[in-house]
C-alpha positions in Angstrom: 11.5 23.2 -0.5 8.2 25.0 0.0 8.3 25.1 -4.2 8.9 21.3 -4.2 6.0 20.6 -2.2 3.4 22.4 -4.6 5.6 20.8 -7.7 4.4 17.2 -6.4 1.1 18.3 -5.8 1.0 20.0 -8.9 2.2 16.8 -11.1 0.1 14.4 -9.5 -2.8 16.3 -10.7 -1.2 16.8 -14.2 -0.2 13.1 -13.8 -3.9 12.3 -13.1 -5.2 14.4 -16.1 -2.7 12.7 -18.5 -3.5 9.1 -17.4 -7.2 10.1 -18.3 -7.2 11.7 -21.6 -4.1 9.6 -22.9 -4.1 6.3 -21.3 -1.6 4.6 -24.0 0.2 7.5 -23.8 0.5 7.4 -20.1 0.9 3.7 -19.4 4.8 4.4 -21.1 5.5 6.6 -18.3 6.0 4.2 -15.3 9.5 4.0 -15.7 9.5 7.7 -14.4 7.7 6.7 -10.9 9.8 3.5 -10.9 13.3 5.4 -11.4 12.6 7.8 -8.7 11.1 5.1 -6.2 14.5 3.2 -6.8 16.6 6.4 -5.9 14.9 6.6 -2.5 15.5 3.2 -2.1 19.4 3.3 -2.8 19.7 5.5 0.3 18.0 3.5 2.6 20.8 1.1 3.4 23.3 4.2 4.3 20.9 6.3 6.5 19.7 3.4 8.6 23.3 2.1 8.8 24.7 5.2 9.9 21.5 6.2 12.3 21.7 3.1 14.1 25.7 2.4 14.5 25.3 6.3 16.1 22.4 5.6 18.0 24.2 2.0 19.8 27.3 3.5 19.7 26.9 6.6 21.7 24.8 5.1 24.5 26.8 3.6 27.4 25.0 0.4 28.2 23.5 -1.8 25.5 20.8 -3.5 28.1 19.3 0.2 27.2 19.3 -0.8 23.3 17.6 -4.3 24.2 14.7 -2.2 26.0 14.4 -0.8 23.5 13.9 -3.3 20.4 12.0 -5.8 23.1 9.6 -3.1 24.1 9.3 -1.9 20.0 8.5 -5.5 19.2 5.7 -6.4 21.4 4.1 -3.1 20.3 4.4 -3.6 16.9 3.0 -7.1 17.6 0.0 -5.6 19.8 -0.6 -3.1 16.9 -0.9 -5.5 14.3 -3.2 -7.8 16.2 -5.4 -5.0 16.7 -5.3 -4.0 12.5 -5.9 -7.6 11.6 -9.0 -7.9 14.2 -10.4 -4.2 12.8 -9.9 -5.6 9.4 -12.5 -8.8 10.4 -15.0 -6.3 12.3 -15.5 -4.3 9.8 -15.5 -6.6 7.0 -18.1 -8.6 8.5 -20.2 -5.4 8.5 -19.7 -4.7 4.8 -19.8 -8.6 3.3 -17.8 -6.9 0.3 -17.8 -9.0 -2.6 -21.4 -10.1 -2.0 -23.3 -11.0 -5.3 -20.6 -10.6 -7.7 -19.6 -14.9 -8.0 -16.3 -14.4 -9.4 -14.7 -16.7 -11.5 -11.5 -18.2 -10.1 -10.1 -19.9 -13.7 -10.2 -15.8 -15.1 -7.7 -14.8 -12.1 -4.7 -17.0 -12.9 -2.2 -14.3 -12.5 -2.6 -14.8 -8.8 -0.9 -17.6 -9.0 2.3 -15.7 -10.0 2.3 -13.6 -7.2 1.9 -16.1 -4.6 5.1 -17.0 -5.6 6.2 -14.3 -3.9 5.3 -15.0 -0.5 7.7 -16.4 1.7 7.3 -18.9 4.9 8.5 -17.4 8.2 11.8 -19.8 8.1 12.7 -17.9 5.0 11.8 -14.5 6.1 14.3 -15.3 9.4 16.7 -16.8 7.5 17.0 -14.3 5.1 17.5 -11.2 7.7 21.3 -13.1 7.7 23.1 -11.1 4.5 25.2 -13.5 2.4 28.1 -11.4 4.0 29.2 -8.2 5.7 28.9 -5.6 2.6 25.8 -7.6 1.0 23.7 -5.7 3.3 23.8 -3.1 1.6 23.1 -4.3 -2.3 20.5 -6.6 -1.0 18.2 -4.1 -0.6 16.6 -5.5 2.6 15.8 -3.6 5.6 16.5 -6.0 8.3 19.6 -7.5 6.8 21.1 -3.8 6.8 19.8 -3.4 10.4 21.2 -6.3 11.3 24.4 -5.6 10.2 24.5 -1.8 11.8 23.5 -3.9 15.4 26.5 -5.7 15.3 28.7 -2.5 14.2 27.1 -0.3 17.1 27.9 -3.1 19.6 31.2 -3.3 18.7 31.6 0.2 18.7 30.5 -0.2 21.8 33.1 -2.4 23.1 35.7 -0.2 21.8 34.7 2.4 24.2 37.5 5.0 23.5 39.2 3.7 20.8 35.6 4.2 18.8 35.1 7.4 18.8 37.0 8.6 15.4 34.9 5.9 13.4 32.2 7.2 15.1 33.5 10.8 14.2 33.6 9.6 10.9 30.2 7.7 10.4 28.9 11.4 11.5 29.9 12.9 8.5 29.0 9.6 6.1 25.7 10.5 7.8 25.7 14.1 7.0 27.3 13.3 3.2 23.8 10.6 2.5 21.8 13.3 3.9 22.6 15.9 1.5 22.2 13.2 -1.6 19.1 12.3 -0.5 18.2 16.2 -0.2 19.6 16.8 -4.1 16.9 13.4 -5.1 13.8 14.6 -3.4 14.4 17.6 -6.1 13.3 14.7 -8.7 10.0 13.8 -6.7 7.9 15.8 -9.1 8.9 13.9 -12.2 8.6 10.5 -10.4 5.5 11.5 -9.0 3.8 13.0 -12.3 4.5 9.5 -14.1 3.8 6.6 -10.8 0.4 8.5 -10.9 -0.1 9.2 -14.7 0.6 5.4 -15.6 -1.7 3.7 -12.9 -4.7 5.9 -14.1 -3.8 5.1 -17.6 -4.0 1.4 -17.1 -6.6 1.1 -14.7 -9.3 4.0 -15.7 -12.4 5.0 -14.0 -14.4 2.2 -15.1 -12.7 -0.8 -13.6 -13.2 0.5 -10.1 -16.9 0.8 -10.2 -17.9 -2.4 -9.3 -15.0 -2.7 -6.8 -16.1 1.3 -4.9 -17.5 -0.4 -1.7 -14.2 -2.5 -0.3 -11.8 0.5 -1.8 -14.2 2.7 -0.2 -14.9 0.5 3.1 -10.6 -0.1 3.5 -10.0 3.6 3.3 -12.8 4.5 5.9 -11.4 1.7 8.2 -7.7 2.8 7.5 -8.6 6.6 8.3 -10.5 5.3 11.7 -7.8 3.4 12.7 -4.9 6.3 12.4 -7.3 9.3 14.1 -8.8 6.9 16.5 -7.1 4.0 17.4 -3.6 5.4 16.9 -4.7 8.8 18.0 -5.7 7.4 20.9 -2.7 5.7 22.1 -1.1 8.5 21.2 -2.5 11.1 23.7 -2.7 8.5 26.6 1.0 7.5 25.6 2.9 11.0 25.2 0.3 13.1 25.3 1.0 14.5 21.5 -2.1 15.2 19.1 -2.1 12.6 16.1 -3.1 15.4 13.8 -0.4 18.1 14.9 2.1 14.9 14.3 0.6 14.3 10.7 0.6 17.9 9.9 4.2 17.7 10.6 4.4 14.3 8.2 2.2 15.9 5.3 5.1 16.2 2.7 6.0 12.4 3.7 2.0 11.7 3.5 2.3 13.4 -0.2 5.6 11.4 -1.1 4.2 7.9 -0.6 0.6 8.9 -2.1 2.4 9.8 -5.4 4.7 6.8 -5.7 2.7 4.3 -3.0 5.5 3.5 -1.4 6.2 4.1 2.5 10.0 3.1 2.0 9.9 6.2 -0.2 9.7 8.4 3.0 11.4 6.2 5.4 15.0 8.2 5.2 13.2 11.4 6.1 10.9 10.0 8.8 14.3 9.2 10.8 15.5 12.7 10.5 12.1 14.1 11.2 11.4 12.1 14.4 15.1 12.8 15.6 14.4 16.5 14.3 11.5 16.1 16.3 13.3 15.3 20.2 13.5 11.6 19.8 16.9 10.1 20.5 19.2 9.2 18.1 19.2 5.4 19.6 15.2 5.0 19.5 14.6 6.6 15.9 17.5 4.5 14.8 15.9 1.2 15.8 12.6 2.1 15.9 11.5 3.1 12.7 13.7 0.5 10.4 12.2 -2.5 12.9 8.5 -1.1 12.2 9.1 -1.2 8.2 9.1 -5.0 8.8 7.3 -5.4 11.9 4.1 -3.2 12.0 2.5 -2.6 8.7 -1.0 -2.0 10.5 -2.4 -0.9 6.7 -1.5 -4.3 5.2 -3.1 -6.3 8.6 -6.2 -4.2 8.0 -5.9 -5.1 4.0 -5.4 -8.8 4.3 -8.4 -9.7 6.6 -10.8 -7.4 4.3 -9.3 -8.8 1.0 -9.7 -12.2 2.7 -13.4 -11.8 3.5 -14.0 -9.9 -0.1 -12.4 -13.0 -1.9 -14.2 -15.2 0.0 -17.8 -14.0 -0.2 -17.5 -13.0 -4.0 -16.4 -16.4 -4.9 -19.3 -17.8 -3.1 -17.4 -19.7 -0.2 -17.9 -16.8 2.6 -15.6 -17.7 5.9 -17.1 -19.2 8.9 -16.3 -17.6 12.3 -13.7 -20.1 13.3 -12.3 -20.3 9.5 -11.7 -16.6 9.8 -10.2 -16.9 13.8 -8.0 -19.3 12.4 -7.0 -17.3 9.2 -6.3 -14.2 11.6 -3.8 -16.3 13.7 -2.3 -17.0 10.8 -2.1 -13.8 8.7 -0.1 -12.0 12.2 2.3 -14.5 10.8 2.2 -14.0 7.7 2.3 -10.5 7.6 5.9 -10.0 9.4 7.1 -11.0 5.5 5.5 -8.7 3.5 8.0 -6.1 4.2 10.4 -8.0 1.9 8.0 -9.0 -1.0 8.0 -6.1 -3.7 4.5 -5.9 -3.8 3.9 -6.8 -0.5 0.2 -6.3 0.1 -0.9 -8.9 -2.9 2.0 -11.0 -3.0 1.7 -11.7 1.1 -2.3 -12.0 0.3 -2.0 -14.6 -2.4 0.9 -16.3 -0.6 -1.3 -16.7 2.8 -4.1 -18.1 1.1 -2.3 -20.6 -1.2 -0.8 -21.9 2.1 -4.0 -21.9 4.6 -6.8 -21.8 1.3 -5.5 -22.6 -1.8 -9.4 -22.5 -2.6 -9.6 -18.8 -2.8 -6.2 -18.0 -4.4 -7.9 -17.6 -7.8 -10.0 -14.4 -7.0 -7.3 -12.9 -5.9 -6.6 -11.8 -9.7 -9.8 -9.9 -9.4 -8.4 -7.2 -6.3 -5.6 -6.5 -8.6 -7.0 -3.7 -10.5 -7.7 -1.9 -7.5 -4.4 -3.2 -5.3 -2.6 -0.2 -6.9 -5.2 2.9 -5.1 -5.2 0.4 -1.8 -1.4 0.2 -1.5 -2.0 3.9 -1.1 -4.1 3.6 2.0 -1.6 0.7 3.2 1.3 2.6 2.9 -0.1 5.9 4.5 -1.4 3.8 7.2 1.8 1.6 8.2 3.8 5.2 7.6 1.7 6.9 10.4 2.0 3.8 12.4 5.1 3.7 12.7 5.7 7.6 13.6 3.2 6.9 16.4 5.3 4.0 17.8 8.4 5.8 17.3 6.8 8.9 19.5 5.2 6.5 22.1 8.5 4.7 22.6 10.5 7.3 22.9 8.3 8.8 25.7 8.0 5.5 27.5 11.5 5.1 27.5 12.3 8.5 28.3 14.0 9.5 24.8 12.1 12.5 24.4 12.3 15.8 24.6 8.9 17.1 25.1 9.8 21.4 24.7 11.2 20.1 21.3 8.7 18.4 20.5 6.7 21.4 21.0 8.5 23.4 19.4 8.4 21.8 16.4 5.0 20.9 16.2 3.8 24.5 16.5 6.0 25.6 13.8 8.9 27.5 16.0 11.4 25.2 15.1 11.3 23.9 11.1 13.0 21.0 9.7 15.8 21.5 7.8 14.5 21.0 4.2 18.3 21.5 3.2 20.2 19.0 5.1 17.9 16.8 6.7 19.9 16.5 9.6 19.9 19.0 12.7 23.5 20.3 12.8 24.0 20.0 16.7 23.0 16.7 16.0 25.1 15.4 13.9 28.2 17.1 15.8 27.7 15.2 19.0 25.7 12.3 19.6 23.2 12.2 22.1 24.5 10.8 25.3 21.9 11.5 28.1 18.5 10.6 28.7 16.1 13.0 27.7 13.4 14.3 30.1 10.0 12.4 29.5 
């Protein structure tokens, strides 16, 4: 796997060279980052079915569970808050977009992906799968989680007489886990043409006159991680945020090359259970933050807002932008199930608080693609953070693991992407905070 690693890095610089001295050549080589991106994303039902139905189903008292989604939720909520409000500051500081007087009428692709925004009765309504097995081929995050709830409750309440299917969902687990090893073998390939065909379409030259918000959200985004996030971090579990990415940095490398944090989310379960947090806290944790705290697109929609705003001449007053932060914490809880989330949730939010501004929306697009980047990495790290924090605040963490781990005694399992002794018994007792 050590080969792997330097075969990504290796291909997204190839895949960068390629875009630059053969754009048409390169722009036919999406498919490759698109095919690979949709492999990760076939095992992400499974392994968050299987995690969570062991998680629930091996802890004795589901008030525990509730804890632990209530306490998970008004984090992610706190966190997001806090991205959207970071987003404004800084913003504010920059005035991107200042002097360039867009024009809307040449941004009228916008409008098509507004269309993709959805209201918050849709998102809620949709976490309900049409039925039981849907879940799966829907290829949403909550409806699957929804679904493995219900199955770990059950489970639950069969006490006893659960404990073969649970025996059995073990090795399911173990079975995804090895696929999902023999894909990550393609990463190279899907990497080399994600990163070849968004060069060759975009170039050099169109993000010249866009450098200072690209420039001004990736500042903001790395702030936010080694500061804010940091931060909270230490204070929380006393764990270093950089010893934690260091640990992340092929997940870090995965969702740069395809710019996509659902690309990484299968591994970032095994890795934080790998890493001493419970079975039943990675398990709800991390699928609930894919959809709940996507701190990278909070901080992206309030700067994109602002940027929009001031380039098309109609900058935001204080209690225009107030109002627009209330509702973007809103609006953001849907971008999880948008393909495309950061621009589709941007044009969607605007169309529905100012339709005004939708058409310079059209205008970001060239640059969306590198910012997703930032978004992604961002919402990735903070979600490892809030698995970590609560997983010590709840006591579901073993802190010599974790240790061990991070210092390089104890390596993942590149092979199976399961710990063996983990998959053998599920975790029953607490673990020491």
């Amino acid at each position: 796997m050590h080969y792997l690693y330097l075969a990504v890095v290796a291909a997204v610089v190839l895949g960068v060279v390629v875009g630059l001295v053969a754009p048409s050549f390169a722009k036919g080589l999406a498919p490759l980052g698109t095919g690979f991106v949709n492999l990760i994303k076939m095992m992400i039902s499974p392994i968050i079915f299987c995690t969570i139905v062991l998680g629930i189903g091996s802890v004795a008292k589901a008030a525990k569970v509730g804890k632990v989604g209530l306490l998970a939720i008004g984090y992610f909520l706190a966190m997001s808050t806090v991205a959207l409000l970071i987003g404004l500051v800084v913003g504010n500081l920059l005035h991107p977009g200042s002097g360039l007087h867009l024009d809307p009428s040449a941004a009228a692709k916008a409008h098509q992906q507004a269309t993709g925004g959805e209201g918050s009765t849709d998102f809620l309504l949709g976490i309900i799968p049409e039925s039981l097995l849907s879940a799966f081929t829907a290829g949403s995050v909550l409806q699957t989680l929804l679904v493995a709830l219900l199955a770990g409750f059950a489970l639950q309440k069969l006490g006893p007489a659960g404990k073969p299917i649970l025996r059995g969902i073990e090795h399911i687990q173990k079975l995804v886990f090895r696929i999902l090893s023999m894909i990550m073998w393609a990463a190279p390939v899907g990497a080399f043409g994600a990163i070849a065909a968004v060069v060759g379409n975009t170039g050099w030259a169109a993000l010249k006159s866009l450098l200072v918000v690209m420039l001004g959200f990736y500042v903001t985004c790395l702030l936010f991680v080694c500061v804010v996030l940091g931060g909270i971090l230490w204070f929380g579990a006393r764990i270093s945020v950089f010893s934690l990415l260091r640990y992340l940095a092929r997940e870090f490398l995965l969702i740069v090359s395809t710019s996509s944090s659902e690309s990484a989310l299968p591994r970032l379960i095994a890795k934080m259970q790998h890493l001493g947090v419970s079975r039943s806290v990675a398990g709800i944790t991390v699928p609930t933050g894919y959809s709940f705290n996507l701190d990278g697109t909070a901080i992206y929609l309030t700067m994109a807002t602002l940027f929009i705003a001031t380039a098309q001449g109609s900058p935001l007053s204080i209690p225009e932008q107030i109002s627009l932060l209330v509702f973007m914490i809103i609006a953001s809880k849907g971008a999880a199930g948008v393909s495309g989330a950061g621009i589709a949730t941007l044009a969607g939010g605007l169309q529905s608080h100012r339709p005004d501004l939708v058409g310079g929306v059209g205008f970001i697009l060239g640059i969306d693609r590198f910012m997703s980047e930032a978004r992604a990495v961002t919402n990735f790290a903070g979600n490892a953070v809030a698995t970590v924090l609560i997983a010590s605040w709840t006591r579901e963490f073993d802190r010599a693991k974790a240790a061990a781990v991070l210092s390089g005694q104890d390596p993942f399992n590149e092979t199976t992407l399961v710990d063996e002794h983990t998959a053998e018994a599920p975790q029953e007792k607490v673990l020491t905070a």
